[in-house]
C-alpha positions in Angstrom: -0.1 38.0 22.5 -2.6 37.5 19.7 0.2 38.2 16.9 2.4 36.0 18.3 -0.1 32.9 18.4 -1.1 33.4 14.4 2.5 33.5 13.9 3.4 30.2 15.8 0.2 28.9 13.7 2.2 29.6 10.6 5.2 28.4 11.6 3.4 25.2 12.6 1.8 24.7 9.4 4.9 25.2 7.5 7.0 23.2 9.5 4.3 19.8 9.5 3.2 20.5 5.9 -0.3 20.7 7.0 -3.1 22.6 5.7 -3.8 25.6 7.9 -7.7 25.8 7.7 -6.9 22.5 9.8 -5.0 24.6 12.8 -7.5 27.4 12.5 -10.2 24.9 12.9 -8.4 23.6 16.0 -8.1 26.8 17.3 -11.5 27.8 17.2 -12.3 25.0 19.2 -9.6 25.8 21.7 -11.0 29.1 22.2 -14.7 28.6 22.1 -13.5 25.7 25.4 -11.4 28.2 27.0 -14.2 30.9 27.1 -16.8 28.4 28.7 -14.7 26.7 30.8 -12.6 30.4 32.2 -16.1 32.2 32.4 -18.3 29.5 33.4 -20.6 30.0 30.1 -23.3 28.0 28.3 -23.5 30.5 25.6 -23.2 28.9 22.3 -20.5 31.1 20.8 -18.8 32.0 17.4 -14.9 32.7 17.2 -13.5 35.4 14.9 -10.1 35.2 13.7 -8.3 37.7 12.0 -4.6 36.1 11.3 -3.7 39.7 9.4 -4.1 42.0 12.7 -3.5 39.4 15.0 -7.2 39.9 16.2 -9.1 38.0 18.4 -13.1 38.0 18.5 -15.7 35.8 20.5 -19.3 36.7 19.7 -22.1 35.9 22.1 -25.2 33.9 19.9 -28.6 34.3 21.0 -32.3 32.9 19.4 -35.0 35.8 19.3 -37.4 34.2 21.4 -41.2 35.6 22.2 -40.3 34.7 26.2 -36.9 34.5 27.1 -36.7 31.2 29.3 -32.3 31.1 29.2 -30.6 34.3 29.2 -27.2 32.2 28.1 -28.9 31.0 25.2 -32.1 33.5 24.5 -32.8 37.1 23.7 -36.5 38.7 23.4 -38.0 40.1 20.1 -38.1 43.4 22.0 -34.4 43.7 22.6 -33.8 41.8 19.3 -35.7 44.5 17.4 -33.7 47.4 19.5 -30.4 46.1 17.9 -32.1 45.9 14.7 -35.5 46.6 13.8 -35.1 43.6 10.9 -34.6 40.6 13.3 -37.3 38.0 13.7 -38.7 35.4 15.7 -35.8 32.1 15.3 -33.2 34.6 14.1 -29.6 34.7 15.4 -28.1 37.2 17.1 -24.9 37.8 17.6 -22.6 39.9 20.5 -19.3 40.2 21.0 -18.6 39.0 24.5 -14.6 38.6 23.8 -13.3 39.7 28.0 -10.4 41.9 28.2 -6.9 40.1 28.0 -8.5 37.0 26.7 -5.8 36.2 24.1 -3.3 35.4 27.0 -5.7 32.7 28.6 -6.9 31.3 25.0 -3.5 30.9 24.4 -2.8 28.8 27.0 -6.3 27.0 26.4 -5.7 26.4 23.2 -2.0 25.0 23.4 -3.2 21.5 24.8 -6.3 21.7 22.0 -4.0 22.5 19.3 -1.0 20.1 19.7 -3.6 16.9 19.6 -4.9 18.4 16.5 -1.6 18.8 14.7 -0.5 15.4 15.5 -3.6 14.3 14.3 -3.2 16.0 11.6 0.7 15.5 11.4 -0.1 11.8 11.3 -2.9 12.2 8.5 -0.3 13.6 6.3 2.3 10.4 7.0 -1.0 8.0 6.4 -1.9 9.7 3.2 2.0 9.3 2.4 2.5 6.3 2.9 -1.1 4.7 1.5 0.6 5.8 -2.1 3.6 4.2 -1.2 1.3 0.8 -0.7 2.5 -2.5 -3.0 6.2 -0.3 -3.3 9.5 -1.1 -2.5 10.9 0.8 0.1 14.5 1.3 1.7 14.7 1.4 5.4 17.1 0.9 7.9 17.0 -1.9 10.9 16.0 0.4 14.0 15.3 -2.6 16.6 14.3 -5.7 16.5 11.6 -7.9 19.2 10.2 -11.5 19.5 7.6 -10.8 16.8 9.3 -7.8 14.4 12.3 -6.0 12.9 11.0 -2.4 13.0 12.5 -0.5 10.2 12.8 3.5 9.8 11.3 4.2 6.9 11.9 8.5 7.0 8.8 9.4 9.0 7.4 6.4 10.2 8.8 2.8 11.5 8.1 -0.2 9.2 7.2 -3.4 11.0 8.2 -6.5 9.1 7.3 -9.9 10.6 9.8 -12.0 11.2 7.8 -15.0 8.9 8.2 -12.2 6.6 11.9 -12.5 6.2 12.8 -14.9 3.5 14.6 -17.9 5.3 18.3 -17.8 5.9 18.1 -14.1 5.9 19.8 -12.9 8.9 19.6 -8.8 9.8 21.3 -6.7 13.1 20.5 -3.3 14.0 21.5 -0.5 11.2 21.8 -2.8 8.4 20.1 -1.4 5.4 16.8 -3.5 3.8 14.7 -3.2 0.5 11.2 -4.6 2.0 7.8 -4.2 0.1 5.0 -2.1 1.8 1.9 -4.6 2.2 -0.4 -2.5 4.7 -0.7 0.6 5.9 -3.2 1.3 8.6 -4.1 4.7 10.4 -4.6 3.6 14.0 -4.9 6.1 17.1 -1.0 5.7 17.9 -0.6 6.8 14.5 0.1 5.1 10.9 1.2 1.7 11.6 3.1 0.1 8.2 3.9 -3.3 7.5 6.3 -4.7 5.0 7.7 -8.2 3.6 10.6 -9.6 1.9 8.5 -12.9 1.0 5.7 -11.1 -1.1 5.5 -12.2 -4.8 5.0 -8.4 -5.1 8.7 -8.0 -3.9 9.8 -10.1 -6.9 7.3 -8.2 -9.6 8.3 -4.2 -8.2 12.4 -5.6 -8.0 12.1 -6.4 -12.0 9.9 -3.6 -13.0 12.9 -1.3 -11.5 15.5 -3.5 -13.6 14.0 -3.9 -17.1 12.7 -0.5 -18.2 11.1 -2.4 -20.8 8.5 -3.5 -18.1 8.0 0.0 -16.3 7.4 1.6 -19.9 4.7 -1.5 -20.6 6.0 -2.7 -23.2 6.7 -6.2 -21.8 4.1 -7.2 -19.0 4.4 -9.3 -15.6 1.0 -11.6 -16.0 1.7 -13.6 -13.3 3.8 -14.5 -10.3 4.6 -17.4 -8.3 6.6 -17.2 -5.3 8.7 -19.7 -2.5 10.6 -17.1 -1.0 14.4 -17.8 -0.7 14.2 -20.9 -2.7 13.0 -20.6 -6.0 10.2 -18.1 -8.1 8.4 -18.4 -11.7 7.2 -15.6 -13.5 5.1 -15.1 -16.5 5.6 -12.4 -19.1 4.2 -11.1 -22.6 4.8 -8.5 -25.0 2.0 -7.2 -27.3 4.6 -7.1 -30.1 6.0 -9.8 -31.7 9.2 -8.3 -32.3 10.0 -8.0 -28.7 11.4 -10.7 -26.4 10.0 -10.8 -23.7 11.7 -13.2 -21.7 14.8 -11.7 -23.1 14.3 -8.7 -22.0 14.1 -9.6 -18.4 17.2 -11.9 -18.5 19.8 -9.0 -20.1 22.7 -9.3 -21.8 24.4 -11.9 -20.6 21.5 -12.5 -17.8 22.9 -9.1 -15.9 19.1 -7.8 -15.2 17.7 -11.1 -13.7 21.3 -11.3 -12.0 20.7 -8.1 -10.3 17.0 -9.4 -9.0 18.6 -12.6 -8.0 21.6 -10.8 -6.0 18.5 -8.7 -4.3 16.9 -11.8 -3.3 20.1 -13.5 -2.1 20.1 -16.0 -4.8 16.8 -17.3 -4.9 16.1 -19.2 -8.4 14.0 -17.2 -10.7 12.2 -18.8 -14.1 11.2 -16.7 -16.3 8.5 -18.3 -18.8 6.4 -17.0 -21.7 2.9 -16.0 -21.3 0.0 -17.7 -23.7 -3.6 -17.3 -23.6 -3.6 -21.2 -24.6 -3.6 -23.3 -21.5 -1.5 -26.4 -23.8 1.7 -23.4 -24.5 1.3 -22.0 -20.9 1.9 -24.4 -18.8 4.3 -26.3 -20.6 6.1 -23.1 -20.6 5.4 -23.0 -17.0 7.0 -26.5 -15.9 10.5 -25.1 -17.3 13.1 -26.6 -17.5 11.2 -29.9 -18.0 10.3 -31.1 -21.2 6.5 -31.8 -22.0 5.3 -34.4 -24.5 1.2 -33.3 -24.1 -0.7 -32.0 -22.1 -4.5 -33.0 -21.5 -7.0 -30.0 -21.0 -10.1 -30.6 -18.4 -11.7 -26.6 -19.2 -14.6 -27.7 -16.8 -12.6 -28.9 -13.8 -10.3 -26.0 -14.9 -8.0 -29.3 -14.6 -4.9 -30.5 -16.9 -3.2 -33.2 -17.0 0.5 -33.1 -18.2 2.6 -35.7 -20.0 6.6 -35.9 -19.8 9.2 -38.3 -20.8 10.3 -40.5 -18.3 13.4 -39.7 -17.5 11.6 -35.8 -16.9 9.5 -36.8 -14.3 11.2 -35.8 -11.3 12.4 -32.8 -12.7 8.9 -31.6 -14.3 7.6 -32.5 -10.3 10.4 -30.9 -8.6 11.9 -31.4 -5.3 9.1 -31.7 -2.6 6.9 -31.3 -5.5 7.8 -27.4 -5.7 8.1 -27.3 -9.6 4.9 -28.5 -10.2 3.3 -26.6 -7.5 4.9 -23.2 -8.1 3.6 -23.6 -12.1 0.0 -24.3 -10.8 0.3 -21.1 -8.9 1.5 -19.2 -11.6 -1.2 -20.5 -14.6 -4.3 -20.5 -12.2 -4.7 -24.4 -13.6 -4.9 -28.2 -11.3 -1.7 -29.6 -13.0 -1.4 -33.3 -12.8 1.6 -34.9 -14.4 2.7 -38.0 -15.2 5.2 -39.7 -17.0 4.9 -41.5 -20.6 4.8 -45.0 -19.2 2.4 -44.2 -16.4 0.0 -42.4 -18.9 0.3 -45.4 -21.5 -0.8 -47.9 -18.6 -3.4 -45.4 -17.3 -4.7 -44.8 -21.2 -5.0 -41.4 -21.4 -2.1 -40.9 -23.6 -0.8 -43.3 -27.2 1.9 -42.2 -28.5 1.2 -41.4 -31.9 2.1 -38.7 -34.6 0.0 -36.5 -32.4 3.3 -35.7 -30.5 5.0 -34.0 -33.8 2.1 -32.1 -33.8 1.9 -30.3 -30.3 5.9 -29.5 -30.6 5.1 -27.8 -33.3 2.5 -25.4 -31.2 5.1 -25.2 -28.8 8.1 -24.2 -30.6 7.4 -20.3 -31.3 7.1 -20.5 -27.2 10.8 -22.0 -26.7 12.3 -19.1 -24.4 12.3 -20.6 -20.5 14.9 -18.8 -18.3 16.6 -21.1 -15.5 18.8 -19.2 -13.3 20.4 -22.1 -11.3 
């Protein structure tokens, strides 16, 4: 019976991919209960298991006392010493107490004992899984769907993606297939829980860094992203060498790799601007496709305040303001813009051959995307 129990261990830990000092730990514990409950024992105990000969050992562990108060627990120095004339006062000693045919019950014991362990252990492994699979795009299929989620089979776990997760319009039944981003993964007592989005800006980045290899080898780098899911997006991008394009890169020849991100995202509008460590270049970049005349640089409010032509206005805004406000989450900066006329009346801006001068700055910068 003993042989057949290390086997089923093995099989076990083959099967679950799970580390077997983990199962033999579990069933040590198994056995050490089963003894004390099936012999009504105290005795602290030590298991021996040999997986080899399919052997089976417990081992009785008693203090050398001077008086023995607990016979469970205590042996005298006398009796210690007729064992073996080395032993000490405070040493261990140990005796096999292992009953005859106690593999049979420790199996049974054990099987309760051991199943929790593996699926704790089971579960550990998915966790671990999963936790590297954290701020990465996953494919899953719709399982099921309630008031709150759509729970999507992910291989060994299912992925809960809220439904103010799902970028608007975005309609999915049972069994269609779904990229989604992983956002958390949590190791809970009913097991990994994993949540996912399709409105994460980190949806956006992971989609290009698949599509331009370019990014993925680091040649060209995502600084920033801003996101409205299912509406419109900006990133930000830069490439340490001034041969590269970076901008170009992510668009493709003839715009196919920003094509296939937009496809992905079920045509959401996607700028793609050039990075600058000057706050003047970057956010004009950023409020593509507007123009910009100036822009007025408050480093203490971490505040600027942008100039346009009049007839750019609306467009530099944005509908519901969203151009403006998805350029303000990109560059980090408190954009205020107004228009030419509004700036003369105001006084913060003359129009003078100061204007020649800041599109010059600008024009190594000219490479906005606009996927309309």
């Amino acid at each position: 019976m003993n042989s057949d129990l290390f086997e089923a261990m093995e099989v076990l830990a083959d099967e679950k991919g799970i580390d077997r000092e983990v199962l033999y730990e579990a069933l040590d514990a198994a056995i050490v209960s089963a003894y004390k409950k099936n012999f009504n024992s105290k005795t602290n105990v030590r298991v021996e298991l040999d997986s080899e000969d399919g052997l089976m050992k417990v081992f009785a562990r008693l203090q050398v006392v001077e008086e023995v108060e607990d016979e469970d627990l205590e042996i005298s120095l006398e009796e210690a010493k007729e064992i073996d004339p080395s032993y000490e006062l405070g040493d261990i000693v140990e005796r096999e107490v292992t009953p005859r045919n106690f593999g049979r019950i420790a199996a049974q014991a054990a099987k309760q004992v051991v199943t929790q362990r593996v699926r704790e252990a089971e579960r550990g492994v998915i966790y671990n899984d999963f936790v590297d699979r954290l701020d990465d795009i996953m494919i899953g299929t719709v399982q099921r769907k309630d008031q709150r989620f759509l729970y999507i089979h992910l291989g060994k776990v299912e992925g809960k993606l809220p439904f103010n997760e799902v970028m608007p319009g975005e309609v999915y039944n049972v069994h269609d297939r779904i990229k989604v981003y992983v956002t958390k993964v949590e190791n809970t007592s009913k097991g990994p829980q994993v949540f996912v989005s399709r409105t994460h800006p980190g949806l956006l980045k992971r989609l290009f860094e698949i599509e331009v290899p370019e990014i993925y080898e680091g040649i060209v780098e995502i600084k920033s992203v801003a996101r409205e899911a299912g509406d419109r997006s900006k990133i930000s991008v830069h490439a340490d060498d001034p041969e590269i394009d970076p901008v170009g890169s992510c668009v493709g020849q003839r715009g196919q790799r920003v094509q296939t991100v937009v496809d992905e995202l079920n045509g959401e509008k996607i700028d793609i601007v050039h990075y600058s460590e000057d706050p003047v270049v970057y956010i004009s970049n950023a409020l593509s496709p507007s123009k910009v005349t100036e822009v007025l640089v408050d480093e203490e409010e971490h505040a600027t305040t942008v100039i346009v032509p009049d007839n750019q206005l609306s467009l530099a805004i944005g509908k519901k303001g969203q151009n403006a406000r998805l350029a303000a989450k990109l560059t980090g900066w408190k954009i205020d813009i107004k228009s030419e006329s509004e700036a003369e009346e105001s006084g913060v801006y003359n129009q003078t051959g100061e204007q020649d001068e800041f599109e010059e700055v600008l024009e190594d910068f000219d490479g906005e995307v606009d996927n309309d």
